[in-house]
N, C-alpha and C positions, 0 to 999 in steps of 0.2 A: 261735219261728217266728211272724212277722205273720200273721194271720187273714184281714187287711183287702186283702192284697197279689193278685192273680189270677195263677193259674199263669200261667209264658211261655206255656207252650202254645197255652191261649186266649187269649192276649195277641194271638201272631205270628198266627193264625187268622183274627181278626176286624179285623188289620191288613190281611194278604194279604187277604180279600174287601172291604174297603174300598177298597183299590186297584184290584181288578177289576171293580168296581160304577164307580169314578171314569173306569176304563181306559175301560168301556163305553159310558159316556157320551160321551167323546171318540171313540171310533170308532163311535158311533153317527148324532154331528155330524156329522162327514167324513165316512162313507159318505151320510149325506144332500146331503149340497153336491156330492160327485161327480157319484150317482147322476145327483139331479137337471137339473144343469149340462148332463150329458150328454144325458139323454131329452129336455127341452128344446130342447136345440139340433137331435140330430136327429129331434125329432119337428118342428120348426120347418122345417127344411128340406124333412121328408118331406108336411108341408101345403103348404110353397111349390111344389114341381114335383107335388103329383099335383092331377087337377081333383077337384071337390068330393066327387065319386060314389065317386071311389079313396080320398078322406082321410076319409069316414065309417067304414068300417072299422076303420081304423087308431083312430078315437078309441072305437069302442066293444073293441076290444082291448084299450086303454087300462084301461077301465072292467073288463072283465072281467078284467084281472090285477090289479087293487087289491081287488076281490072277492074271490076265489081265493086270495091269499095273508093276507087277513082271517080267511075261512074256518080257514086251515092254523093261524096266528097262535093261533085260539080253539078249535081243536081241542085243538092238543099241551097246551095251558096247562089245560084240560078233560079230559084222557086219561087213563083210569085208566093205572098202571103195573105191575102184575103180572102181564096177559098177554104182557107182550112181556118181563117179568122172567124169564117162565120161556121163550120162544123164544129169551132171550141167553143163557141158560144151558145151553142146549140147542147153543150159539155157532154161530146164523143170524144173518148179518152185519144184517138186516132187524132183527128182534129188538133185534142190539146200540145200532144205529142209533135205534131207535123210543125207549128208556132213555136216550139219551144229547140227543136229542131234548127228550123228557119233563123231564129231570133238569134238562136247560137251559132250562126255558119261558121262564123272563123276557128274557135272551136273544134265543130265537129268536121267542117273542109279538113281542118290542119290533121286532126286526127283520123278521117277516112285515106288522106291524096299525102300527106307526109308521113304518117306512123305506118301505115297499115300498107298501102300502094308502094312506099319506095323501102319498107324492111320487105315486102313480097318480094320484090327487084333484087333486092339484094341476097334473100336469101334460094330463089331462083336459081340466082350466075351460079353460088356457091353448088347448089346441088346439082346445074349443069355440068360443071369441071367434075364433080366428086363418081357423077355417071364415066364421064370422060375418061376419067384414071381406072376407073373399076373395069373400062373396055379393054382399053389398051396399058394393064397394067404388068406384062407380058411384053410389050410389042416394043420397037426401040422409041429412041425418045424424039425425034424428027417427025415421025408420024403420028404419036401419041399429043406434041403439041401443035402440030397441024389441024388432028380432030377435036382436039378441045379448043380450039380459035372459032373452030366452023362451029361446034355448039355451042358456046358463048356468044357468039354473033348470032343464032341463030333465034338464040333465047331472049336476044336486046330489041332482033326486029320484031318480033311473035308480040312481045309485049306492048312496044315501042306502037305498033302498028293497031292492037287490039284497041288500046288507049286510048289512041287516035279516034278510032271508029265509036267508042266508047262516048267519048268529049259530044260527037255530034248525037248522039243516042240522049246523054245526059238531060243536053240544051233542050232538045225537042219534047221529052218527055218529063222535063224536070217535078213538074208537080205530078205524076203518077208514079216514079220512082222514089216520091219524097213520102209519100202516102202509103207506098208500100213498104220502107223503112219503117214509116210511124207504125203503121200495124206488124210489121216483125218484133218490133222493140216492144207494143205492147202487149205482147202475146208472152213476153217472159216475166211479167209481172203478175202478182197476185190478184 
């Protein structure tokens, strides 16, 4: 018997998660280009019909769902796993949900803190400038890209800063953030 040889087992193992690490990748791509594509467009439209006062809202929403799913992102990937090991065994769908969660951080971090968090960012700035031009769409162009500097900067720190404060919220409360996830996700199920 070769020595040198590694069982199939571990063989097919670390095939199958290489595939699903690769799989992930690509459906991490496409779900960005969708998402994006879409919020985009209608957050582009939803700055083009409403006046200034209605589309500030809309961009601090913006900001606060790219926060909120940072938060979730750095929670779960932070969360101990044995108090919800023993609620899944206990089999409260929450519980099972919060382990499955957990067990998936990379996953679901990548998809909370990279899809969700930094298309919000991006598409944020865009709606920051698009306010910016609708102000000063009139005005010359010296002061027009003056005030869309200052709102774009303005948008980077709001975020940049919320994030921050976010990170340390995350850490501290990560298993009651993570719990509350599990019970919003299972509350869309049958």
């Amino acid at each position: 018997m070769d020595t040198k040889t590694t069982p199939p087992r571990s063989k097919e193992k670390r095939i199958k998660k290489k595939k699903s690490r690769t799989g992930w990748v690509l459906t991490a791509f496409l779900l960005s280009f969708v998402i994006t594509a879409a919020l985009s467009a209608l957050n582009d439209k939803v700055v083009d019909l409403l006046p200034v006062a209605a589309a500030a809202p809309v961009l601090i929403l913006v900001i606060a769902l790219g926060v909120v799913f940072d938060v979730i992102g750095l929670a779960v990937a932070t969360a101990d796993i044995r108090p919800f090991n023993s609620m899944a065994a206990n089999r409260l769908r929450t519980g099972q949900k919060a382990v499955w969660l957990i067990n998936n951080a990379e996953k679901v971090s990548s998809f909370c803190n990279d899809i969700v968090g930094d298309i919000a960012g991006v598409v944020s700035g865009a709606t920051g400038v698009a306010i910016a031009i609708k102000i000063f769409a009139s005005a010359e162009a010296e002061a027009a890209f003056i005030f869309t500097l200052c709102i774009t900067s303005l948008i980077a720190a709001l975020t940049v800063g919320l994030k921050a404060a976010g990170k340390s919220i995350a850490i501290k409360y990560s298993e009651k953030i993570v719990l509350f996830s599990a019970k919003v996700l299972c509350g869309f199920r049958k």
